[in-house]
VEXDREN-2710 file (C-alpha; in Angstrom, 1 decimal):
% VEXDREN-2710
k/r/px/py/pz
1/UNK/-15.2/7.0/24.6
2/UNK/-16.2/10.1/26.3
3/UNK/-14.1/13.8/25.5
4/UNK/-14.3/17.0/27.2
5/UNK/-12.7/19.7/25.1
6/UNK/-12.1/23.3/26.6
7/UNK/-10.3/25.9/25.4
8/UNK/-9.3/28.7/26.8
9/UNK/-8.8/32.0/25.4
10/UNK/-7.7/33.7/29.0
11/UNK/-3.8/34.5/26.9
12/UNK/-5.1/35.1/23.2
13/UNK/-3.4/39.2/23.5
14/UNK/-0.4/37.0/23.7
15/UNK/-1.3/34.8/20.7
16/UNK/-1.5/31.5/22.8
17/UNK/-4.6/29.6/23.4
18/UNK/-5.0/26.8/26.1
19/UNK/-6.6/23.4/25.2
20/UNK/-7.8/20.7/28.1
21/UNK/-9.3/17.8/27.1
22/UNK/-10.6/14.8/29.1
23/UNK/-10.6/11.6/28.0
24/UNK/-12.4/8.6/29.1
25/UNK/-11.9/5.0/27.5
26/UNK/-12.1/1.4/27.3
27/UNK/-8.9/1.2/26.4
28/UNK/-5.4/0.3/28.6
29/UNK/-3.7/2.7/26.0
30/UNK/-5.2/5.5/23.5
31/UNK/-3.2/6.7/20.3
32/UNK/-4.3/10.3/19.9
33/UNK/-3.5/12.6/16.9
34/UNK/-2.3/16.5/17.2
35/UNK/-1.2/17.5/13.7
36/UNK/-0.2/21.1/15.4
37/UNK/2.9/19.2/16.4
38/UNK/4.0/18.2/12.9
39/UNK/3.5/21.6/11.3
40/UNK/6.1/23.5/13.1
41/UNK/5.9/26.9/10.6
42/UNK/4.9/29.7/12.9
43/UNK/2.8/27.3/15.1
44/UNK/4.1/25.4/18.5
45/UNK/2.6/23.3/20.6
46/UNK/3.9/23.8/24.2
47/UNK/3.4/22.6/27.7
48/UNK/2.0/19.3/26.9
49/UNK/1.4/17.2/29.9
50/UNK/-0.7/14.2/30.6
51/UNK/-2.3/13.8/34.2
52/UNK/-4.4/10.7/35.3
53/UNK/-7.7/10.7/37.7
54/UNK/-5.9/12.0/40.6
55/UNK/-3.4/14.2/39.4
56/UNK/-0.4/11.8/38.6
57/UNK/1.3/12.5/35.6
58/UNK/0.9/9.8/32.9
59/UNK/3.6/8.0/30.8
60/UNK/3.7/9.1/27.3
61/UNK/5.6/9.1/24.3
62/UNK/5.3/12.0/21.0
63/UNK/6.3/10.1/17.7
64/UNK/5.8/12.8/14.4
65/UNK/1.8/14.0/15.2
66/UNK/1.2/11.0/17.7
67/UNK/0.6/10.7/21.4
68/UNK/1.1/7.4/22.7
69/UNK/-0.8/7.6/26.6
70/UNK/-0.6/4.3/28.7
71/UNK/-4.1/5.1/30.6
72/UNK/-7.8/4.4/29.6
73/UNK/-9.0/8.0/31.3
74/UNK/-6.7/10.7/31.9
75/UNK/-6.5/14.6/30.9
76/UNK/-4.3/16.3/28.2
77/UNK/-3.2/19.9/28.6
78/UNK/-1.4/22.1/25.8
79/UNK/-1.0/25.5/24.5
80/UNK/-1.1/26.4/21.2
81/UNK/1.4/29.3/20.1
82/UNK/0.9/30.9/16.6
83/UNK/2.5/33.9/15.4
84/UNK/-0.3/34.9/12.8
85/UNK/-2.4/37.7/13.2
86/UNK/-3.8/37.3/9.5
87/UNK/-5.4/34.1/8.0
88/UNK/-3.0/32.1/6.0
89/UNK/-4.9/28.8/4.9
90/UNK/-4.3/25.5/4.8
91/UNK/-0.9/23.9/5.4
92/UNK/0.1/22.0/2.0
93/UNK/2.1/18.8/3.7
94/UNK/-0.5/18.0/6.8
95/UNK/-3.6/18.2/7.6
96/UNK/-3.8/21.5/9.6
97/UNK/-5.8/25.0/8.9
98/UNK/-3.3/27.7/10.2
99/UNK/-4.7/29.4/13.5
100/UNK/-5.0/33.3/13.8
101/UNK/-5.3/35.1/16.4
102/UNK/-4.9/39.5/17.3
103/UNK/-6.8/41.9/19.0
104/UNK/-10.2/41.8/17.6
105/UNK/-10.2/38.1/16.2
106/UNK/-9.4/34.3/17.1
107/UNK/-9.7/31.8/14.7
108/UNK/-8.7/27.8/15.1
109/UNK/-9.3/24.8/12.9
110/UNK/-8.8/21.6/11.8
111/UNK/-5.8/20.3/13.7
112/UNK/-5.0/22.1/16.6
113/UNK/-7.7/19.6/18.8
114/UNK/-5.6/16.3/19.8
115/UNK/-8.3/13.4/18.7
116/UNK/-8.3/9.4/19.1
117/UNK/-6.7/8.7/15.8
118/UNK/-8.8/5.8/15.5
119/UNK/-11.9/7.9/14.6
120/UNK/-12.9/7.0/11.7
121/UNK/-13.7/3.4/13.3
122/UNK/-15.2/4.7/16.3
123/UNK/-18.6/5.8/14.6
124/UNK/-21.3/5.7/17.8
125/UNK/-18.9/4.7/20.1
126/UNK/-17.9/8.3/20.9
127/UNK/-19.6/11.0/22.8
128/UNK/-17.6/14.5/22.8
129/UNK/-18.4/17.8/24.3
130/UNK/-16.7/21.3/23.5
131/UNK/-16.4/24.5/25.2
132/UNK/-14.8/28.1/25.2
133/UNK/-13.6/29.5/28.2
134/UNK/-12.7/33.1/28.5
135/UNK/-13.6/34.5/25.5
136/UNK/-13.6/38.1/25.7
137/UNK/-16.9/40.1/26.7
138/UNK/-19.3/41.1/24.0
139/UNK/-17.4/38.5/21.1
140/UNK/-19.5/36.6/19.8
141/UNK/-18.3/33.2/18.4
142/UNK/-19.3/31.4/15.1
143/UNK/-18.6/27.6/14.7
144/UNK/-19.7/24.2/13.9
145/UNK/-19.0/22.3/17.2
146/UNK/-22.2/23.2/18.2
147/UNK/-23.1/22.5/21.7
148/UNK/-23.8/19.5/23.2
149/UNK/-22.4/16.0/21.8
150/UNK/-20.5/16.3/18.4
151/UNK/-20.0/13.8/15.6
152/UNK/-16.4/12.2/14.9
153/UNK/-15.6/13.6/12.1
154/UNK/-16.2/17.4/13.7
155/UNK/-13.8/16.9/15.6
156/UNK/-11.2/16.2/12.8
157/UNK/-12.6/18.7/10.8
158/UNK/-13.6/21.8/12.0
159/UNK/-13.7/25.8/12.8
160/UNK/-14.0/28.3/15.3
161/UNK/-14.4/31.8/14.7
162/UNK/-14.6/34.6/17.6
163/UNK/-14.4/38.5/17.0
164/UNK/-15.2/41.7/18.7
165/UNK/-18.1/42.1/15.9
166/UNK/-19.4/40.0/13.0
167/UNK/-21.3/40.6/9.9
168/UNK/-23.9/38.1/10.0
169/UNK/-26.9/37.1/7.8
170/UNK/-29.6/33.9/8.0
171/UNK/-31.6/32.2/5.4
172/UNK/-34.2/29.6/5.3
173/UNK/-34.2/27.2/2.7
174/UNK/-37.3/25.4/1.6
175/UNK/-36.3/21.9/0.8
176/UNK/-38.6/18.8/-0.5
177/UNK/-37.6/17.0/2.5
178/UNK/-37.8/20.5/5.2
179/UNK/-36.2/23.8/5.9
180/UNK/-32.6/24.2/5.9
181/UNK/-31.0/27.1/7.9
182/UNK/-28.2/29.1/5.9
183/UNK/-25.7/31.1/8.4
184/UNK/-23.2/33.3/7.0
185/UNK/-20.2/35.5/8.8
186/UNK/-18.4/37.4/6.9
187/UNK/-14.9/38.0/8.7
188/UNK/-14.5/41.1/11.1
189/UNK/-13.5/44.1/8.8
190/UNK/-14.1/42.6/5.1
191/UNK/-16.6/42.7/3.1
192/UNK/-17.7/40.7/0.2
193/UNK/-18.6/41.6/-3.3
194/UNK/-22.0/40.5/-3.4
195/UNK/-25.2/41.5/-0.7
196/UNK/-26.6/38.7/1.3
197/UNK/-29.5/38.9/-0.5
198/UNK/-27.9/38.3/-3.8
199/UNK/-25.9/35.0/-2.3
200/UNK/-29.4/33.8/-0.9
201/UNK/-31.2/33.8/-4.2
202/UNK/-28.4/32.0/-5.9
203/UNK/-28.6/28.9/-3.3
204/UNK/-31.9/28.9/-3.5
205/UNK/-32.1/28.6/-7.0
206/UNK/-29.1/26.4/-7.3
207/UNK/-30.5/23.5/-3.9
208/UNK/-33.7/23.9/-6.4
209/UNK/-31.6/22.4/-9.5
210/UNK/-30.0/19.7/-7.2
211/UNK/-33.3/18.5/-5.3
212/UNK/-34.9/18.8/-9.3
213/UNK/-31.9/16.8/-10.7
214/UNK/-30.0/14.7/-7.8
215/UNK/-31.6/14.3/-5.2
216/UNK/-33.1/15.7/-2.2
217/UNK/-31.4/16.5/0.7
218/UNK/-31.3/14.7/4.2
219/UNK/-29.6/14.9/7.5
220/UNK/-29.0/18.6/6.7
221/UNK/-30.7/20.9/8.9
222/UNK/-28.3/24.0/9.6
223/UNK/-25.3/25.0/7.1
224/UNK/-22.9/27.4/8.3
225/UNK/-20.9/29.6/5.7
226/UNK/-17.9/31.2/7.1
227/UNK/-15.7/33.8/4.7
228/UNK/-12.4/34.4/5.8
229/UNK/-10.0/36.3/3.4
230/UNK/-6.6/35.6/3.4
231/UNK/-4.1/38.8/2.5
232/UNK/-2.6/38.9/-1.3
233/UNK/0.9/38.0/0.7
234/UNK/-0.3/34.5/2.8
235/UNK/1.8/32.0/0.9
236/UNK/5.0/34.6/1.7
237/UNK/3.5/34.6/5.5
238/UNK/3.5/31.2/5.6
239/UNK/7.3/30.3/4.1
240/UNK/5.0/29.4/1.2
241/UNK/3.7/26.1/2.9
242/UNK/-0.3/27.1/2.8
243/UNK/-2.8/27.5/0.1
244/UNK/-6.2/29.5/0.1
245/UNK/-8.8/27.8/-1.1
246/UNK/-11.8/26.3/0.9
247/UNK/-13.9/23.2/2.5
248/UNK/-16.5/21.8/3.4
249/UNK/-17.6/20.0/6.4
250/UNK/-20.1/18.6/8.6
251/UNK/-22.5/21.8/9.3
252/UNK/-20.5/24.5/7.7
253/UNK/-18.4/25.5/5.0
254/UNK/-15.4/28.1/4.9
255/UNK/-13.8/30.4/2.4
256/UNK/-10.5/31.3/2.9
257/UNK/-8.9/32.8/-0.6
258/UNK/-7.8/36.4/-0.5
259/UNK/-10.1/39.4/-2.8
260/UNK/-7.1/39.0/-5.0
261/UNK/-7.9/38.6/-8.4
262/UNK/-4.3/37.9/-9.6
263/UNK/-4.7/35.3/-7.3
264/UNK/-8.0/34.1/-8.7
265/UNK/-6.7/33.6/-12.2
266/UNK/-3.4/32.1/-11.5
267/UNK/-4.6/29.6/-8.6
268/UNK/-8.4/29.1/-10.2
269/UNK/-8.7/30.9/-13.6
270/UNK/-11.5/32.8/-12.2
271/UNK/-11.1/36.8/-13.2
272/UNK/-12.9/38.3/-10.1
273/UNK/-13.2/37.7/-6.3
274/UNK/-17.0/37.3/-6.9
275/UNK/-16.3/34.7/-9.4
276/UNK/-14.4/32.8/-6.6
277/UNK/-16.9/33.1/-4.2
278/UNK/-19.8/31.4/-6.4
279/UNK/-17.6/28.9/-8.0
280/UNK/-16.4/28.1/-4.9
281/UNK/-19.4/27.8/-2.7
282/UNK/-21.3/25.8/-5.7
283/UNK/-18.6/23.2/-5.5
284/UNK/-18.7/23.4/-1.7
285/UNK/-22.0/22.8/-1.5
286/UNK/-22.1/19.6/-3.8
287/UNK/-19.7/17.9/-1.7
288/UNK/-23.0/17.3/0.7
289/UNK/-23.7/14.9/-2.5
290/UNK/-20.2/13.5/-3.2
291/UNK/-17.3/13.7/-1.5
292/UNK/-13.3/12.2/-1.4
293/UNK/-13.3/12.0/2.5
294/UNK/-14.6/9.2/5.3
295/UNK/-16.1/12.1/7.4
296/UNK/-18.6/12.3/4.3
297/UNK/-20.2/9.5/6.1
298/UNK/-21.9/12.0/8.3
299/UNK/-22.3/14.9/5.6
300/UNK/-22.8/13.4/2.1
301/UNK/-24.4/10.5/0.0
302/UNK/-21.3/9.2/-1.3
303/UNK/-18.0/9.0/0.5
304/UNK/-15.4/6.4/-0.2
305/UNK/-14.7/3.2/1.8
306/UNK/-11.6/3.0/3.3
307/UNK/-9.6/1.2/1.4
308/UNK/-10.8/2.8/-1.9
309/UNK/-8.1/3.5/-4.5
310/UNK/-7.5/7.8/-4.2
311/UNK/-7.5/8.8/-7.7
312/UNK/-11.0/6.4/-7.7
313/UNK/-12.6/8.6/-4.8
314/UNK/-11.3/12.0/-7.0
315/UNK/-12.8/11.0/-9.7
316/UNK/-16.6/10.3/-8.1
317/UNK/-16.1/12.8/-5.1
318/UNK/-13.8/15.7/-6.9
319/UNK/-14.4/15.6/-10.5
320/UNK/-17.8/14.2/-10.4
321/UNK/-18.4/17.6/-8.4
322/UNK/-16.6/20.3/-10.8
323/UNK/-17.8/18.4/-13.9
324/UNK/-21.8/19.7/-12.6
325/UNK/-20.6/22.6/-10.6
326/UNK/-18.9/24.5/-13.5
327/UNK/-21.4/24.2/-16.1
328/UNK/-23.9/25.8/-13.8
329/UNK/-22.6/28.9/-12.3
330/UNK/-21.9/29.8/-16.0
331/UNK/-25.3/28.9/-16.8
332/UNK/-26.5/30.8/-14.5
333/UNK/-24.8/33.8/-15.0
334/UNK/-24.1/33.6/-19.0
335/UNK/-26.9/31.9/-20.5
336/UNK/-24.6/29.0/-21.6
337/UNK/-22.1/26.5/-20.5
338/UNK/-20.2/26.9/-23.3
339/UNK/-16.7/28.4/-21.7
340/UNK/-16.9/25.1/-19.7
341/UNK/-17.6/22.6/-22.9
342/UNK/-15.1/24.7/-25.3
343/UNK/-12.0/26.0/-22.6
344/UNK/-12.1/24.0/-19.9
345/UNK/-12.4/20.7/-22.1
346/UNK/-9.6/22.4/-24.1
347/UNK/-7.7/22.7/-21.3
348/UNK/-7.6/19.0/-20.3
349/UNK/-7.8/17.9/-23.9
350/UNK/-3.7/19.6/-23.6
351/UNK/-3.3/18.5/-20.4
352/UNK/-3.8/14.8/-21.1
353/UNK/-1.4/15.2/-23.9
354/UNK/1.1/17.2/-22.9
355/UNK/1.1/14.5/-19.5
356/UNK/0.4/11.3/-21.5
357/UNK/-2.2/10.8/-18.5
358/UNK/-5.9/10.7/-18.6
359/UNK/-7.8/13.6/-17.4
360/UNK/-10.1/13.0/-15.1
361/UNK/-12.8/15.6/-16.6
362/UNK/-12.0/14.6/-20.4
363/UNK/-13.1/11.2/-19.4
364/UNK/-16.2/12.3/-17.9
365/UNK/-16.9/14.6/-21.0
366/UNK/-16.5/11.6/-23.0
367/UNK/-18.6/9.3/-21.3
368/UNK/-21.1/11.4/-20.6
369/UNK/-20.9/12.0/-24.6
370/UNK/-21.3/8.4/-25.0
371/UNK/-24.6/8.2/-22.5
372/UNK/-26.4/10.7/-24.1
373/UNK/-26.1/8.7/-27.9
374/UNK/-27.5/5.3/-25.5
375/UNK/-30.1/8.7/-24.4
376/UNK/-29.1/9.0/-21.2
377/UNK/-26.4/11.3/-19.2
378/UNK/-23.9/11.7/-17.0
379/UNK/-26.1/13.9/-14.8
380/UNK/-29.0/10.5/-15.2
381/UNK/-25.5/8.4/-13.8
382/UNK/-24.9/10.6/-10.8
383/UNK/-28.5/10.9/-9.8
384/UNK/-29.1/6.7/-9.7
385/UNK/-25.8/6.7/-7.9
386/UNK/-26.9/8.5/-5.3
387/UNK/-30.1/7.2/-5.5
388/UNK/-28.9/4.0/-4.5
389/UNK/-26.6/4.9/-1.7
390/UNK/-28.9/7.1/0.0
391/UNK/-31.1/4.7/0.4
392/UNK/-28.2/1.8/2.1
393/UNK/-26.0/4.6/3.2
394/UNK/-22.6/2.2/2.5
395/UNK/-19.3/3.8/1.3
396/UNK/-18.0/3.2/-2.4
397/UNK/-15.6/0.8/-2.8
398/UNK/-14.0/2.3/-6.1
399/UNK/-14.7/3.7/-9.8
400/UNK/-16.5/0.1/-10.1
401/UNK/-19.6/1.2/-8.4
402/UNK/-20.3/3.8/-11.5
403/UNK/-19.7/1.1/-13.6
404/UNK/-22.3/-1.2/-11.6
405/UNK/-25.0/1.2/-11.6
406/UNK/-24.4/2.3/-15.1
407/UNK/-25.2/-1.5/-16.0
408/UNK/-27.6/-2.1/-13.1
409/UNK/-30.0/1.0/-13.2
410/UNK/-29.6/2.1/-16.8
411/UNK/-29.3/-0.8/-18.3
412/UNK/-25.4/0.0/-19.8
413/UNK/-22.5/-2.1/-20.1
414/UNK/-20.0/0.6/-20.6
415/UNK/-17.4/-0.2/-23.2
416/UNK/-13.8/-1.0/-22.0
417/UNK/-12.6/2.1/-23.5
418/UNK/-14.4/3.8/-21.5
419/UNK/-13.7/2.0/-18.3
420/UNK/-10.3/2.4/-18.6
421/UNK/-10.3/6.2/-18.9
422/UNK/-12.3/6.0/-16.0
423/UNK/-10.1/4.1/-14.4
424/UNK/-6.9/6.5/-15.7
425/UNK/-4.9/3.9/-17.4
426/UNK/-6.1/4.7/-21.1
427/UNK/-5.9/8.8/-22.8
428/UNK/-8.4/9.2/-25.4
429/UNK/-8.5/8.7/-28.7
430/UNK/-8.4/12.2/-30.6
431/UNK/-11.7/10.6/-33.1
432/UNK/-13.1/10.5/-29.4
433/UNK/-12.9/14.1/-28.7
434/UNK/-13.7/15.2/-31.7
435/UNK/-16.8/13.4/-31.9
436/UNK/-18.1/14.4/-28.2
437/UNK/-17.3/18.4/-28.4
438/UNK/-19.3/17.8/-32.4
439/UNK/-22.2/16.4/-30.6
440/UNK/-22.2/19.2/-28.7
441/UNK/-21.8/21.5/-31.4
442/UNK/-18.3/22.6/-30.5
443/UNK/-14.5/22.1/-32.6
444/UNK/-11.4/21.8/-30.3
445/UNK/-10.0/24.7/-29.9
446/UNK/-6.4/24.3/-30.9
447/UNK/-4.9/27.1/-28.2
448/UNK/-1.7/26.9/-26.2
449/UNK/-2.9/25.1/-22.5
450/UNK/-2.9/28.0/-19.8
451/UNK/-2.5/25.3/-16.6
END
C-alpha cells in the first residue's frame, strides 16, 4: 500500500487545517481509521469526501472513527477544525492528542491522519510519504515524520510542531553500538527549568547506566524531545476529557504537562516542574527497552504480541519501566533510592490493601527481594529478557515469558506465590513485605496512603 499525506496549513489564522491523502491498494475495499471523528470536544472533522483516479466521487460509509471506501486507490480530503489555541493533552476515551493551533504556533498529533486500520498487520507492506504545504514563511517545523518513507506505526503515532520561532538544542550521544542524535524544542514562548546543558549530562549519564546494565541500544539513530506545556486550566479547556502527561514514540518523545506544581503533586506526586521533567523523560526513554504498545515493534526490545493479556503487557512494559526509572532519578539526584523503597512501596503496600488487588510494583519489589536471596535481581531478570528478544526480535506473549527466562537463563523456577502476584490474582502476604523492605534495611512505614 502506497500513502501520500499532505497537509495544508493555507487556513491555520482560521484554526482549520487541510489533510489530502492518496491511497493506493491491493485491496477492492480499505477500512481506514480517523479518531478526529470520535472525539467531538472542540475538534470537527469537516468536508470529508472521497474521489477515485479520475475524479468520481467514491462510495463510502462513516461508522464511530471508521471509513468504509469501496475502491483499492482513491483520494481522501478533510479539514480539521479545532478551537484550541493552547495545548490541552491527550483525550482520556480515544486515542487522539488534542490539536492547537493560533497565530505563532500549529501543533497536530496522534489521530488527526485517517490510517488503514489494519496497520499493525501491514509491517513492510506499506510505503507512506508526508508533506506540509503552506506553512507560513520563516516557521520552522519540528517532527518525527521525517521525510521520505515512514514506518506504520508513525503514522499512528505521531507529532508535528510548527512556530514562528523555536528554542532548539542538539546533542550527540556516544553509544557502544554508535552515535545517537538528541533534538530538543522547547515550545515557542516557555521555557524550562533546567539549561540544555544540564538535560544533556543527565542522558548521558543515565543511556550510560542502561548500555552498562540492560543493554545497548539499536535501531536508534535520531531521538527527538519535544516540550509542550499545557496551561494550569487544560482539563477545564477541554470539558475535562484530556490529561497532560507524555509519550514516547518512534524517533521522538513529547512532554505535554503544564509548569504547575499543584498539578505535579496531585497527578504525579512530584513537588516541582523540574522534577516532572526528569522523571518523566527517564521513563520515556526506557520505553525504547520495554513498552505496552505494538508500534514498540519498531522502537523497543520488548513489545507485546497481539493477543497478550493488558494488565500482562503493564506489568513488563509499564511497571517493569517505573520500577528502574524511579530509583534512579532519586539516585541521581539524592544519593539514595530510599524515598522509592520506603514511600512509594508504602504507597502500594495500602493500595493493595485498601483494593484487595495486587499491586503491580509490590509484586516486583517482592520478587526482586526474592532474586537477590537466590543472588540475583530483578534488574539481572530485565537484562536476560531483553537479551533474548533483541537478539529474535518476537513480541511477548504474556507475564509467562518472565517466568521462562527466569527459569531458562538464571536457572530459577519461581515459586507459585510469586507467579501469581505476577500474574495479579494473589496480594501478598504481610510476613512477605516485611521481610523484603528488612532486607533492604527498611520497616513499613505505617502512614495514611496519599493515592
Amino acid at each position: 500500500m502506497n500513502i501520500t499525506i499532505e497537509t495544508d496549513f493555507l487556513q491555520y489564522l482560521n484554526q482549520t487545517l487541510n489533510f489530502c491523502i492518496h491511497y493506493e491498494s491491493d485491496e477492492a475495499h480499505v477500512a481506514l481509521t480517523l479518531p478526529a471523528l470520535k472525539v467531538k470536544n472542540g475538534v470537527e472533522v469537516e468536508g470529508l469526501t472521497v474521489t477515485g483516479e479520475r475524479g468520481q466521487d467514491v462510495p463510502f460509509t462513516i461508522a464511530d472513527d471508521t471509513l468504509s471506501i469501496a475502491a483499492a486507490s482513491f483520494e481522501v480530503a478533510y479539514a480539521i477544525q479545532t478551537r484550541y489555541a493552547e495545548c490541552v493533552g491527550s483525550d482520556k476515551e480515544v486515542d487522539f492528542v488534542y490539536p492547537f493551533v493560533n497565530a505563532e504556533e500549529i501543533f497536530i498529533g496522534s489521530g488527526v491522519i485517517a490510517y488503514p486500520s489494519h496497520i499493525r498487520d501491514l509491517d513492510e507492506k506499506i510505503h507512506a510519504q508526508f508533506r506540509v504545504i503552506n506553512l507560513p514563511s520563516d516557521w520552522q517545523m519540528f517532527s518525527n515524520l521525517t521525510p521520505g518513507s515512514i514506518s506504520p506505526a508513525v503514522l499512528d503515532t505521531f507529532f508535528v510542531y510548527c512556530a514562528v520561532t523555536q528554542n532548539l538544542s542538539q546533542h550527540v550521544f556516544r553509544g557502544m553500538n554508535g552515535q545517537i542524535v538528541f533534538r530538543l524544542c522547547v515550545q515557542h514562548g516557555k521555557n524550562i527549568p533546567m539549561t540544555p546543558e544540564d538535560l544533556w549530562q543527565y542522558l548521558d549519564t543515565y543511556g550510560h547506566w542502561l548500555e552498562q546494565h540492560l543493554v545497548p541500544m539499536r535501531h536508534l539513530q535520531e531521538i527527538k524531545l519535544l516540550i509542550l506545556q499545557a496551561p494550569a486550566n487544560f482539563a477545564e479547556l477541554a470539558n475535562d476529557r484530556s490529561f497532560a502527561t507524555g509519550e514516547n514514540m518512534v524517533g521522538g518523545i513529547v512532554t505535554y504537562a503544564p509548569a504547575d506544581p499543584q498539578y505535579e503533586q496531585r497527578r504525579f506526586k512530584y513537588d516541582t516542574y523540574s522534577d516532572f521533567l526528569y522523571h518523566g523523560l527517564t521513563h520515556e526513554f526506557m520505553h525504547y527497552y520495554t513498552t505496552t504498545v505494538w508500534q514498540g515493534k519498531y522502537k523497543s526490545v520488548l513489545y507485546p504480541a497481539a493477543d497478550c493479556p493488558p494488565a500482562h503487557a503493564r506489568l513488563i512494559g509499564e511497571y517493569l519501566n517505573i520500577y528502574f526509572h524511579e530509583p534512579y532519578v532519586q539516585r541521581y539526584f539524592l544519593g539514595s533510592d530510599e524515598q522509592f523503597v520506603v514511600e512509594t512501596m508504602t504507597r502500594a503496600v495500602h493500595m493493595e490493601q485498601d483494593r484487595q488487588q495486587p499491586h503491580p510494583l509490590l509484586s516486583l519489589f517482592l520478587l526482586d527481594a526474592y532474586l537477590r536471596r537466590m543472588k540475583h535481581s530483578l534488574l539481572a531478570l530485565f537484562r536476560c529478557m531483553l537479551e533474548r528478544q533483541q537478539s529474535r526480535r518476537r513480541p511477548y506473549d504474556s507475564v509467562a515469558f518472565l517466568f521462562d527466562v527466569a527459569r531458562e537463563d538464571l536457572g530459577i523456577t519461581l515459586p507459585v506465590a510469586y507467579k501469581e502476584m505476577l500474574l495479579g490474582t494473589r496480594t501478598a502476604e504481610p510476613a512477605m513485605i516485611e521481610a523484603a523492605l528488612r532486607q533492604r534495611g527498611y520497616v513499613l512505614i505505617q502512614t495514611q496512603d496519599k493515592a
